[in-house]
N, C-alpha and C positions, 0 to 999 in steps of 0.2 A: 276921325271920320265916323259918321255914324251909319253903326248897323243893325241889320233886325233880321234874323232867318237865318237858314242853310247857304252859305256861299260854297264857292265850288273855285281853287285856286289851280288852272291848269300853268304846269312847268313847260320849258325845254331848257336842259343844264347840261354845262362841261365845264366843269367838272363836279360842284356838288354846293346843294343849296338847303338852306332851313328857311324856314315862316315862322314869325312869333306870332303872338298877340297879346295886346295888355288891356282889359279896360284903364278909363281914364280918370289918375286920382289914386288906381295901384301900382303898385312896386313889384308886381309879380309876371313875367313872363310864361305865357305857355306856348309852346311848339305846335303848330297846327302841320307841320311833317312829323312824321314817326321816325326818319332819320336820313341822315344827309342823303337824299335823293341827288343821282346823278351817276355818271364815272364819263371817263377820257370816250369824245368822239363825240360825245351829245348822247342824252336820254331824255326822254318825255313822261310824265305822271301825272296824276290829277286826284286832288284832295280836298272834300268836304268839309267844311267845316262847320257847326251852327252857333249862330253867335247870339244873346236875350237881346233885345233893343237898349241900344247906350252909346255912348263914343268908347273908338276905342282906338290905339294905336296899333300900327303891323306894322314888323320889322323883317325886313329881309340878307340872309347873312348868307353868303356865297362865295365859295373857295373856288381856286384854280392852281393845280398842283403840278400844272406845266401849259406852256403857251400851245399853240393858242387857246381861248377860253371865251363862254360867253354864258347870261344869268337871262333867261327871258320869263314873267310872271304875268297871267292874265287872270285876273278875279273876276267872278260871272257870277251876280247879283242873282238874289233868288228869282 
């Protein structure tokens, strides 16, 4: 996907969720969460991120450490 500016990735998680990001053409992953955001019952957060203009992929990785569970992710273009 391509991006340009500050995105803004709001959560709601139960039980616990990361954001990568990779430009594309690197092998390198970096976490646009500071850490598994979440716990049991649902939590909501929201994170910034600025990204130079390029393609880039995002990855979303979300655990659930008992049922029920759910992963919701909204990105808000600059």
């Amino acid at each position: 996907m391509y991006l340009s500016g500050t995105y803004t990735f709001n959560t709601f998680v139960d039980d616990q969720t990361l954001i990568f990001e990779k430009p594309s053409g690197s092998s390198t992953w970096t976490s646009i969460t500071p850490n598994p955001g979440g716990a049991p019952g649902g939590t909501t957060a929201s994170y910034t991120y600025a990204f130079s203009s390029g393609l880039y992929n995002i990855a979303i990785d979300w655990a659930n450490e008992c049922a029920p569970g759910l992963s919701a992710v909204q990105i808000v273009p600059p």
